[in-house]
Backbone as numpy.savetxt, mean C-alpha at the origin, in Angstrom:
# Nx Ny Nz CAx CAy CAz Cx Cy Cz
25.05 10.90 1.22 25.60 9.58 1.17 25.40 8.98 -0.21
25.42 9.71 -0.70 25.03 9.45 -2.47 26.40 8.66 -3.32
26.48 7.80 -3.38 27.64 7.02 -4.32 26.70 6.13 -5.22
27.60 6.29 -6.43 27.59 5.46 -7.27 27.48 3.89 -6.99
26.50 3.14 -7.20 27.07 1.43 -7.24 27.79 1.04 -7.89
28.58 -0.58 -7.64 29.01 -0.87 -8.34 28.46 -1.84 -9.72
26.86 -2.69 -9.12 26.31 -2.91 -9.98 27.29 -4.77 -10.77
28.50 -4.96 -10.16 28.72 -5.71 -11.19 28.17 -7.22 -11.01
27.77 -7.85 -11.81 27.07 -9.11 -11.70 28.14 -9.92 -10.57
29.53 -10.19 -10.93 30.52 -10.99 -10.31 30.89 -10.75 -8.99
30.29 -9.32 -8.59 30.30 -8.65 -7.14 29.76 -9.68 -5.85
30.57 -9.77 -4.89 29.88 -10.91 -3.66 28.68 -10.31 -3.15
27.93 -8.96 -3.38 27.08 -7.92 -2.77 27.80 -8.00 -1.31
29.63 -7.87 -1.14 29.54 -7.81 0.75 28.84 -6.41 0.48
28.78 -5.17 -0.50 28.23 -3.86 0.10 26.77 -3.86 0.58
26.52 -3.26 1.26 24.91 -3.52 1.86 24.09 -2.21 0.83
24.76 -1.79 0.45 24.14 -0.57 -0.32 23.95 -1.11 -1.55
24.27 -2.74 -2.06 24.13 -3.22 -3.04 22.71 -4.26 -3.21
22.43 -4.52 -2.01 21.47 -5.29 -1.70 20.21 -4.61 -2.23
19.35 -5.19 -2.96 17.98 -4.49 -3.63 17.10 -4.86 -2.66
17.06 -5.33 -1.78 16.57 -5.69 -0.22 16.92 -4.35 0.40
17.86 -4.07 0.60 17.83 -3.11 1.64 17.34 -1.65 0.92
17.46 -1.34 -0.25 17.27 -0.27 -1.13 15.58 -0.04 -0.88
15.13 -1.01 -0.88 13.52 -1.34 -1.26 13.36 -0.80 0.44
13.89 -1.34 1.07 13.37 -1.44 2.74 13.75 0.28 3.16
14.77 0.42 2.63 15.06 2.12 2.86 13.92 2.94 2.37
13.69 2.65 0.67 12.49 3.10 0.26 11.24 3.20 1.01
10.88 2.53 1.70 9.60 1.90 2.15 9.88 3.07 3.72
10.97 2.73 4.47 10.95 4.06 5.80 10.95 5.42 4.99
11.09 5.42 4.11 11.25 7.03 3.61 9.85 7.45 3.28
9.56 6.50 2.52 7.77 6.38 2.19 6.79 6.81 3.26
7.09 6.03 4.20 6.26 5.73 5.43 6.59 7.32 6.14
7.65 8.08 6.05 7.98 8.97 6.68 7.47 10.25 6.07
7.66 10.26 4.39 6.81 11.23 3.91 5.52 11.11 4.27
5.05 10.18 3.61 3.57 9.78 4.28 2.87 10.50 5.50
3.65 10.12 6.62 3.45 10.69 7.66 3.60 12.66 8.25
4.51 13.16 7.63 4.84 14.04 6.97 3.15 14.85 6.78
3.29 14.19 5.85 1.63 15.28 4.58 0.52 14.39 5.21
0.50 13.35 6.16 -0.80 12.97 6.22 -1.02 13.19 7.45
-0.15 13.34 8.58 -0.29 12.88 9.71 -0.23 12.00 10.52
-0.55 11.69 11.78 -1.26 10.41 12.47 -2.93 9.99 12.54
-3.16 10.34 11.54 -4.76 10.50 11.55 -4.68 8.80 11.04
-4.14 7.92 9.79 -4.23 6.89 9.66 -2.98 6.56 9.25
-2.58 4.96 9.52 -1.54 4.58 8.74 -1.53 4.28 7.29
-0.13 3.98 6.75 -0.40 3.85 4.86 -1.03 2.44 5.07
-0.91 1.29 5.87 -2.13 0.53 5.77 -3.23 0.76 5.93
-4.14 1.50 6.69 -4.94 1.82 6.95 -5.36 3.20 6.11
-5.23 3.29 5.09 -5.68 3.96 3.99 -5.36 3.53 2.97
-4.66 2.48 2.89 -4.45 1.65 1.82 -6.09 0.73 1.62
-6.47 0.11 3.30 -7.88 -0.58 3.22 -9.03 0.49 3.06
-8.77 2.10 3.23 -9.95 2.57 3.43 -10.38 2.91 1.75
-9.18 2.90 1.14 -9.26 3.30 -0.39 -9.58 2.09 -1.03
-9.27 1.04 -0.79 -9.78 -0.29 -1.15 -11.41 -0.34 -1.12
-11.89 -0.08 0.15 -13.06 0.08 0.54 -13.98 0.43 -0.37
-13.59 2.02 -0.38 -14.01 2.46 -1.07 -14.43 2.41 -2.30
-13.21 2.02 -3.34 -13.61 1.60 -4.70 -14.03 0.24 -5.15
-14.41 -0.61 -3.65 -15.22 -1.87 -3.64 -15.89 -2.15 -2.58
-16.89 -1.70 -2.27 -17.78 -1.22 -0.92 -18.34 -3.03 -0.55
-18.47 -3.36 0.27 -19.38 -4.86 0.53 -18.08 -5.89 0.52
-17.35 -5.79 -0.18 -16.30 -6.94 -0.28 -16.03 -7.43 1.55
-15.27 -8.78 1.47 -15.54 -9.54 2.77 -13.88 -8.98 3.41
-13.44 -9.38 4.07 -12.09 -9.20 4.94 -11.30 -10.03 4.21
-11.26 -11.31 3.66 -10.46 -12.28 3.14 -10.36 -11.55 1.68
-10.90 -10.91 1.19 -10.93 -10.62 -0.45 -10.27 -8.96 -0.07
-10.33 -8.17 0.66 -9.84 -7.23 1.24 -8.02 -7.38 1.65
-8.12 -8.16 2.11 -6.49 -8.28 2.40 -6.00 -9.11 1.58
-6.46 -9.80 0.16 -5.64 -10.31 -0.74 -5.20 -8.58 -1.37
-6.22 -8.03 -1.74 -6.43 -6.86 -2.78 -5.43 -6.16 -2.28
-5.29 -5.96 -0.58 -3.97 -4.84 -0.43 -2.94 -5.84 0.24
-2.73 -6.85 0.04 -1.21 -7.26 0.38 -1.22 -7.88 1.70
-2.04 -7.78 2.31 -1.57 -8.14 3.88 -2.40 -9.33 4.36
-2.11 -9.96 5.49 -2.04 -11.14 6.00 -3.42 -11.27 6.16
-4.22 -12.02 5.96 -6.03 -11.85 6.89 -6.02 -11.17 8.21
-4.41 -11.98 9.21 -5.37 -11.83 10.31 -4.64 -10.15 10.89
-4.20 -9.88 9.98 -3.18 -8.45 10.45 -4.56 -7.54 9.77
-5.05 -7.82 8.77 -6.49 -6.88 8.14 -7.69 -6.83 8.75
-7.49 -8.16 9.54 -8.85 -7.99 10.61 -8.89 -7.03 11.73
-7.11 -7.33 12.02 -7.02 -6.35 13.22 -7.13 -4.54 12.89
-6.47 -4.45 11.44 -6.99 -3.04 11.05 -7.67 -2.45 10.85
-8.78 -3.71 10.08 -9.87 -3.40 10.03 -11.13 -2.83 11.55
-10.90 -3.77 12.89 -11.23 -3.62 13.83 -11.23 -2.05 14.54
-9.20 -1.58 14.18 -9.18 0.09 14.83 -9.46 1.09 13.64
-10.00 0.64 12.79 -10.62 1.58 11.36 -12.22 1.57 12.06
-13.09 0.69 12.55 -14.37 0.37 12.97 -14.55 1.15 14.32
-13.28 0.99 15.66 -13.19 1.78 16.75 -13.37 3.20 16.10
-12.90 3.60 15.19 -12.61 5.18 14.88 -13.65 5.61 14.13
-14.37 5.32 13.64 -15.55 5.22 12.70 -15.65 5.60 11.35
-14.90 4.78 10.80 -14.39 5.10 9.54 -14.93 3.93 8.81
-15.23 2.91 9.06 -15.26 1.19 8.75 -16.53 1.02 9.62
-17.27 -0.13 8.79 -18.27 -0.67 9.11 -18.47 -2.38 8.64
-18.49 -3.07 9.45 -18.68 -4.67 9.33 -20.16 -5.10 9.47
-20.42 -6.00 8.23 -21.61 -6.30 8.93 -21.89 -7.74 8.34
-22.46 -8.60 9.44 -22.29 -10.25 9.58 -22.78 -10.19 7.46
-22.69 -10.90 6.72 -22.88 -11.84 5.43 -23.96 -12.82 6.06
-25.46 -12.13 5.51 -26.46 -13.44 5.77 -26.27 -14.78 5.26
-25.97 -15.21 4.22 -25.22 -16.41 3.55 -24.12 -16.67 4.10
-23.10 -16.12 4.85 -21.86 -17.08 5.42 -21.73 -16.05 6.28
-22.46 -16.31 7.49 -22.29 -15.33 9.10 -20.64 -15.51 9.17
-19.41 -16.07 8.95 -18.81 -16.15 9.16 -17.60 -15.11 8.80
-18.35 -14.60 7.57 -17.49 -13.69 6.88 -17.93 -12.30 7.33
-17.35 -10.94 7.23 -18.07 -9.24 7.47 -18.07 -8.64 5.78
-18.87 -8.36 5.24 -18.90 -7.73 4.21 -18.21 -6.04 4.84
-17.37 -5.45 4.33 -16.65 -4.28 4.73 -17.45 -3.07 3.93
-17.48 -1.79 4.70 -17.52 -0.55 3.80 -17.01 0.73 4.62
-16.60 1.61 4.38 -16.32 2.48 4.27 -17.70 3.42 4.90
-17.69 4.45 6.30 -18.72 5.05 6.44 -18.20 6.49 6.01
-19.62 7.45 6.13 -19.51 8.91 5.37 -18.20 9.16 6.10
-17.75 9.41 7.44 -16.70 9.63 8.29 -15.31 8.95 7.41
-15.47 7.58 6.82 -14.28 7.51 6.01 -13.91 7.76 4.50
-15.05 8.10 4.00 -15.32 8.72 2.47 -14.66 10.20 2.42
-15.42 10.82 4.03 -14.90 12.34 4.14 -13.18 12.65 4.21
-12.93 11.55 5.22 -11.37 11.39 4.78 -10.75 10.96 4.23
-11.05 10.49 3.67 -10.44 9.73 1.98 -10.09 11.45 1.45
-11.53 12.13 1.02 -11.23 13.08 0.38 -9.96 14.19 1.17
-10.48 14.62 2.33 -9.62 15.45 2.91 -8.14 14.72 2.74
-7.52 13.57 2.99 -6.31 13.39 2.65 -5.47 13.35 0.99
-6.69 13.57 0.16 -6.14 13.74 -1.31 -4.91 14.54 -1.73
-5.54 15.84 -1.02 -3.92 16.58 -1.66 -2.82 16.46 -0.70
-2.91 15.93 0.63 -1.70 15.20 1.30 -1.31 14.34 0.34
-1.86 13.13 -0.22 -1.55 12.36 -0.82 -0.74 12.71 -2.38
-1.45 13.79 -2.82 -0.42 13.63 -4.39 0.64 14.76 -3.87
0.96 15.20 -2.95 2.29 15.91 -2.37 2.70 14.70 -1.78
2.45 13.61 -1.41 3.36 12.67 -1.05 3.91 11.72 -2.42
2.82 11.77 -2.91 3.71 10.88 -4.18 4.70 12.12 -5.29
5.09 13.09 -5.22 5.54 14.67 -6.01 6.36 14.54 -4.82
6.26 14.91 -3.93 8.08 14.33 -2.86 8.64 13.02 -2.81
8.03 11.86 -2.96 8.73 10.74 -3.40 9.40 10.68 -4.30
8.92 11.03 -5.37 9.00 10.69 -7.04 10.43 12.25 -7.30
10.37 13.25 -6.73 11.16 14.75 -6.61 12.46 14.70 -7.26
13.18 13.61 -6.71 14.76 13.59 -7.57 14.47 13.10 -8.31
13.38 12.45 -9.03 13.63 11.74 -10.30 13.16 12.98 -11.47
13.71 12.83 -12.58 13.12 13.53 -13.75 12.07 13.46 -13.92
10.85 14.04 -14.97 9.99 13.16 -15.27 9.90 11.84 -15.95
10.46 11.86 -17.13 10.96 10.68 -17.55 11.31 9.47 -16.83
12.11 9.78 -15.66 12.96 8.64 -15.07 11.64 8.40 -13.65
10.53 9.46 -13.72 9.28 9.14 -12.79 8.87 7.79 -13.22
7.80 7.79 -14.56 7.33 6.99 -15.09 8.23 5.72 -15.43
9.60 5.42 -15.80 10.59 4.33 -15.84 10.58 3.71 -14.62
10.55 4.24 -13.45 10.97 4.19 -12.23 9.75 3.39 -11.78
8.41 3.81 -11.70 7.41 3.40 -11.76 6.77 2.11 -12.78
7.22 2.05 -13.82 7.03 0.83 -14.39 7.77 -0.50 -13.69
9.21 -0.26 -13.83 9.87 -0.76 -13.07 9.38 -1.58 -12.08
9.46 -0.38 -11.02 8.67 -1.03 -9.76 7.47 -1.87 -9.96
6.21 -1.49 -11.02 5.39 -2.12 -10.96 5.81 -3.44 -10.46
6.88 -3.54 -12.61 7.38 -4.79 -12.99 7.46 -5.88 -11.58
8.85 -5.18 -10.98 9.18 -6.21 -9.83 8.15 -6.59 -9.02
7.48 -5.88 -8.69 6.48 -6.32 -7.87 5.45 -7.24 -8.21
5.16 -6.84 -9.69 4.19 -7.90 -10.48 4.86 -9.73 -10.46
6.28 -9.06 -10.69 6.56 -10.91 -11.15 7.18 -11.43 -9.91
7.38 -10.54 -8.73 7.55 -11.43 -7.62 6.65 -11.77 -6.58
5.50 -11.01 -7.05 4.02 -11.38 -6.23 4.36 -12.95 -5.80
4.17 -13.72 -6.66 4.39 -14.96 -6.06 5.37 -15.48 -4.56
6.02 -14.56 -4.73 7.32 -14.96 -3.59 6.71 -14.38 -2.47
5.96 -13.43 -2.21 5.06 -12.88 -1.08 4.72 -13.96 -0.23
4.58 -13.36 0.91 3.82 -14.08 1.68 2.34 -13.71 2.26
2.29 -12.81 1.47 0.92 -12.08 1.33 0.53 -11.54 -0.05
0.21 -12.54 -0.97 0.17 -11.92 -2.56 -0.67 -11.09 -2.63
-0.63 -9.95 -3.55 -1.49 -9.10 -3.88 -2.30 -10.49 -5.01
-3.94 -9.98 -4.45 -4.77 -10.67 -5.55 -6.09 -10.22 -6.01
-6.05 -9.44 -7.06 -6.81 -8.31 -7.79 -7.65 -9.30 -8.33
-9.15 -8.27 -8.38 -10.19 -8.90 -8.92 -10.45 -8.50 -9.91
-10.31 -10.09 -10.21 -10.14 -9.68 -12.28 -9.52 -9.46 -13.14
-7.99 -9.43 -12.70 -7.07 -8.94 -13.12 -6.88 -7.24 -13.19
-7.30 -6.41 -12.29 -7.61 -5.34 -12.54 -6.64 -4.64 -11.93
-6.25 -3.38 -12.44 -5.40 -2.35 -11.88 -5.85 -1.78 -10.51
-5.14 -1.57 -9.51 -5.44 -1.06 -8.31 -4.43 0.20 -8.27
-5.03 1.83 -8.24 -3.96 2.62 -8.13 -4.12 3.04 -6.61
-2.80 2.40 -5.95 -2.40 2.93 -4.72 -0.61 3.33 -4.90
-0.96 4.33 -3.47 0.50 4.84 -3.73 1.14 3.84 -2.00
């Protein structure tokens, strides 16, 4: 189903194949499908999105956790909860504000962190596959780009500590 766009500014977008909405949303089932693919049902890409979070920031609370990967508090609590059923995740009350769970990552989710690695860079090497190399890294800036300057429009902003790079796929 491969056609050319038309791309022209003066275009009404009636094509739906013109919509950068729907391109992105196609992207994202294809994602989710490789994903699933090389990783399994062992976790979802949210739920290794928080366990890798975890990981490279062990203690952080649930509210500072679901700025860092994008998602809603109360949708991270709930992931966080079937990451804790499975024993991968560990909560534990914040003596200074019982209100909050400082999060980490147990050996059980460290171990799979690792075991899903080379699922993982065969999922990003089949994503990335039709592109050149060249047009990998363009493609990828790109995307950053959009994503960086429309953070704001989210309804779940990504919000990095410190301004710091987070590499997730």
């Amino acid at each position: 189903m491969s056609r050319p766009p038309s791309h022209s500014d003066e275009s009404p977008l009636t094509d739906l194949y013109e919509h950068p909405g729907h391109l992105l949303r196609r992207a994202q089932q294809i994602s989710v499908s490789i994903f699933h693919d090389e990783i399994g049902g062992v976790v979802t890409p949210v739920q290794y999105a928080i366990l890798r979070m975890l990981s490279n920031h062990p203690g952080i609370d649930q509210v500072t956790l679901a700025g860092l990967v994008a998602i809603d508090t109360s949708t991270g609590a709930t992931v966080c909860a079937r990451l804790e059923e499975k024993g991968l995740l560990l909560r534990e009350v914040i003596p200074h504000n019982r209100r909050q769970r400082a999060l980490r990552t147990t050996a059980a989710g460290e171990a799979l962190l690792e075991e899903l690695t080379p699922g993982l860079q065969r999922l990003r090497k089949r994503i990335l596959a039709p592109l050149e190399e060249a047009e990998q890294r363009q493609f990828m800036a790109l995307l950053d780009k959009l994503v960086q300057l429309n953070n704001p429009q989210s309804r779940a902003p990504l919000a990095r500590l410190q301004d710091e790079r987070c590499d997730e796929d």
